[in-house]
N, C-alpha and C positions, 0 to 999 in steps of 0.2 A: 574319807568322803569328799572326793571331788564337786558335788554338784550337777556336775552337766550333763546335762539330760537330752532327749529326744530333738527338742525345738519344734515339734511336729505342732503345727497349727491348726486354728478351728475349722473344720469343715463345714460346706454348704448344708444347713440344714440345724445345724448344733443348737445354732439358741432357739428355735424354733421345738425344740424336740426339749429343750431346758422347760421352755415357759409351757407345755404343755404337761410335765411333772410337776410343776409348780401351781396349776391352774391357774396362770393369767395371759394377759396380754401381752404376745409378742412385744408390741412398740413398749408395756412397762417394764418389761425384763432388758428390750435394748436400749431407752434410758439410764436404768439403773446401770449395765455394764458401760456406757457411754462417758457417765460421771462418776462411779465408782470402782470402778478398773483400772489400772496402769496402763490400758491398753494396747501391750504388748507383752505376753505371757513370759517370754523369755527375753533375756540379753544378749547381747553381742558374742556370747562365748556360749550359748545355749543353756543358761543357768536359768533356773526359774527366777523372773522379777522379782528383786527382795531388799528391805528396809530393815538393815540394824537397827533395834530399838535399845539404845544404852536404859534409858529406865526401866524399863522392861527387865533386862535381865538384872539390874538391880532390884527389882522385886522378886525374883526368884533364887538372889543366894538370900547367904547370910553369914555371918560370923568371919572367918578365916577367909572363906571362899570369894565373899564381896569387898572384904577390904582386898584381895590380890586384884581384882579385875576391878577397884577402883585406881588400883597404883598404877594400873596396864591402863589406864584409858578406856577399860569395856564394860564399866556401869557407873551411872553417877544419879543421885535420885529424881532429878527433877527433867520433864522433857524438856529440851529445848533449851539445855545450857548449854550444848555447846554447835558449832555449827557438825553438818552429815558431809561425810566424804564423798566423793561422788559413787566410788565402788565400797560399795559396804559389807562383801564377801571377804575379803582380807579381817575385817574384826571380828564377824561372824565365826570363821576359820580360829581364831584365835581364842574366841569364847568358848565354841564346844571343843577345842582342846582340854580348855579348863575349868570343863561342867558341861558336858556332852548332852543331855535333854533340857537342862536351861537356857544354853546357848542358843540350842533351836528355836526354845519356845518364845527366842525372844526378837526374832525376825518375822515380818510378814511377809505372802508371797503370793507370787501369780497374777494372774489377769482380775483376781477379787481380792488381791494383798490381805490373805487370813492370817491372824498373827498368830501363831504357834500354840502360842498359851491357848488358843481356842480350836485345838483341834479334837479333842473331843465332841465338839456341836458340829465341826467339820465329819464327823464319823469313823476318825480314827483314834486307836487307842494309846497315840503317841506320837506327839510332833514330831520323829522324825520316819514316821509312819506314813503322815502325812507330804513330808516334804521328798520322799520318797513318790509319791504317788505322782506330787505334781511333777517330778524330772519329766512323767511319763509323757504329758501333753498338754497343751490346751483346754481339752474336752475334758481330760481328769479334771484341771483346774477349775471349769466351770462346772463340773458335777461335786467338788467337793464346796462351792457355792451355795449350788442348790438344797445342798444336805445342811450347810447352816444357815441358811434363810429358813428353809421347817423348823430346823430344831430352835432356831427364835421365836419363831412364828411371825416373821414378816413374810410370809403367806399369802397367811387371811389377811395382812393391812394392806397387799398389793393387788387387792381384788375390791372391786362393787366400789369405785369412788369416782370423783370428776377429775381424774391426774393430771388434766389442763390446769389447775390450780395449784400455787405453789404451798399452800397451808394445809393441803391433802397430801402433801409429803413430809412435811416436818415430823412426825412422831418416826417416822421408816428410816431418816435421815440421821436423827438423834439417836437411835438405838443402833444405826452403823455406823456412827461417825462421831459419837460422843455429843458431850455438852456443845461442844464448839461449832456444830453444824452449820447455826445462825451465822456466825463469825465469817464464816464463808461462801454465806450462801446455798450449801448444796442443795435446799429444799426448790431453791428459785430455779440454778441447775437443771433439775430433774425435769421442773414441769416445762421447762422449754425443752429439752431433749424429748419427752413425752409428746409434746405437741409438732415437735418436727418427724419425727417416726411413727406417729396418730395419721399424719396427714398421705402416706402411703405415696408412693413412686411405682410409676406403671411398668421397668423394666426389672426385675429380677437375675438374677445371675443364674443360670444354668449349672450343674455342674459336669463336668469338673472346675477345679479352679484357677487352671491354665488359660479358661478358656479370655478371648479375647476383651479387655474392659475399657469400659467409657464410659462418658458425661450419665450422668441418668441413670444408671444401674446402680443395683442396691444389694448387701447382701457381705456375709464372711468374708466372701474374697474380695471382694473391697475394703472391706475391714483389718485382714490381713493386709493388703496393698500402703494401707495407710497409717499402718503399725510401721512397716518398713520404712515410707518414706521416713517418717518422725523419728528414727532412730539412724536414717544414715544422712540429717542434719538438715530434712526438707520438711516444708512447714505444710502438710494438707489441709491443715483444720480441725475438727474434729475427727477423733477415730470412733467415727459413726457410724459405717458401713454404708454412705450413701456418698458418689460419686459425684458432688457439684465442682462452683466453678476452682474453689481453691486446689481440692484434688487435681484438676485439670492444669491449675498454674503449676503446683509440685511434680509433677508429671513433666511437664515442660522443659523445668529448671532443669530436673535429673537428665534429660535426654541431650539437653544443650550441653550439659557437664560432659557428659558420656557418649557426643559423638554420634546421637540417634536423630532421626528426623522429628522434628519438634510438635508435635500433631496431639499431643495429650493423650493419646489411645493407649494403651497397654496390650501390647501386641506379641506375639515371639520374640524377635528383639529384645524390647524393652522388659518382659519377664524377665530373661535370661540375665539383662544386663544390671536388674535389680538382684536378683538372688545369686547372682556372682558376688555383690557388692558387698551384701547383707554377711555372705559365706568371711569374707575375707574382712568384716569389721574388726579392729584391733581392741577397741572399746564400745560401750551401746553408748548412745549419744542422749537415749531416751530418756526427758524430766523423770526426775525423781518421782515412785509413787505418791501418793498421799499418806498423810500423817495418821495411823492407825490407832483408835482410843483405847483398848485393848478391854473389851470386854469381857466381861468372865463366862465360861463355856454353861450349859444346860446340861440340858438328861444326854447319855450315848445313846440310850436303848431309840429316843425319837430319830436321832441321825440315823444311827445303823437302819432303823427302819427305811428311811425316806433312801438309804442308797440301795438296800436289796429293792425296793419298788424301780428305782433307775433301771441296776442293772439287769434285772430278770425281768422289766415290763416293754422292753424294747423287742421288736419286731425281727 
């Protein structure tokens, strides 16, 4: 099992068609992916985004099996003993040699870093069921999302509240993010992501997602644009999908680097001359995801439900 998968990215429309399975609010669905997404689905080699978790799969041996993959360096009990490699597919690789559904289950992944052990609420009947699915895309990635937001039921807590406020996300926070949420902040996070994408932008992106981008537009393909730069070592800002001024400095830099006319616009050119760059990264440059609490899965029967409504409710 190589890993590398499609790379194929989110399409014009995706989280829009996400938050309407979910019945909420576009801007609450594009907060939450805003702050709790990797932001960029794949890696530099086309691998889905993924976090070896050493505790993790030291929760899932035992006996024989965890004292070898403590002597190998690929379980040790506590998080945060030791410091993360920057590619974490090499331990990965080495753990489901030596425990092939544990190893899995002890990576998180994608654009919503679901850790393994919970794929089950994800809708599959085995992390590498799952991790399979997500080779496929983006759009897998965020529908295996949505399948475990239901089968949590942060749902119903991502509907009927004032999301301008950051204490109307703390319980949504804590049950994606563990205890530590506070420690971080992601409640406070959220309701400003919320209240920047509450506040709408008058130009929208068209598709396709070739087509030409600039200052003001909002939308996937910005979103993609700004997953890109962030991983070929250009700092846009947020990968928000909304097009301000930092996107336009990133934009800049790349073109100054690469020989293009410096105008901020994302054009033919500069499409071309990003997705050559992206094709030929040797490594992904992109921060580390976030630190996954590793919750424990729910019922299958609610996920598998909430994915056949996905996939057969679509148009």
């Amino acid at each position: 099992m190589n890993f590398v998968g499609t790379g194929r990215r989110l399409a014009q429309g995706d989280v829009g068609d996400a938050a309407r399975v979910l019945g909420v609010e576009t801007a609450v669905l594009l907060a939450f992916l805003e702050v709790e997404a990797a932001g960029r689905g794949f890696d530099g080699k086309n691998r889905p985004k993924m976090l070896f978790e050493p505790h993790v799969f030291w929760r899932n041996l035992s006996g024989a099996l965890r004292d070898r993959a403590a002597a190998l360096g690929l379980a040790y009990k506590s998080w945060g003993a030791k410091p993360y490699p920057a590619d974490s597919y090499p331990r990965l690789e080495q753990a489901v040699a030596l425990a092939r559904e544990p190893g899995l289950r002890s990576g998180s992944y994608g654009l919503p870093q679901i850790l393994g052990e919970n794929h089950r609420a994800a809708g599959f009947a085995s992390a590498e069921l799952m991790v399979l699915a997500m080779m496929q895309g983006e759009r897998e990635q965020l529908l295996a999302m949505v399948v475990l937001l239901k089968d949590w039921g942060l749902d119903t807590l991502l509907r009927g509240r004032d999301f301008t406020l950051a204490a109307n996300w703390a319980d949504i926070a804590r049950r994606y993010n563990g205890a530590g949420y506070a420690k971080n902040e992601y409640h406070t996070k959220l309701a400003a992501a919320y209240r920047k994408h509450k506040g709408g932008d008058p130009m929208n992106i068209p598709a396709p997602s070739t087509v030409t981008l600039r200052e003001r537009m909002k939308g996937e393909a910005v979103r993609n644009l700004q997953a890109d730069l962030v991983a070929l070592g250009f700092d846009p800002g947020a990968v928000d999908g909304r097009f301000g001024p930092k996107t336009v400095a990133a934009v800049k830099t790349f073109q100054v680097a690469h020989g293009l006319t410096a105008d901020g616009i994302v054009g033919p050119k500069t499409h071309a001359a990003i997705a050559k760059a992206v094709a030929t990264m040797v490594a992904d440059k992109t921060p580390p995801p976030p630190e996954w609490a590793g919750q424990k899965p729910q019922t299958l029967w609610g996920a598998l439900g909430a994915l056949f409504s996905w996939l057969f409710g679509r148009n």
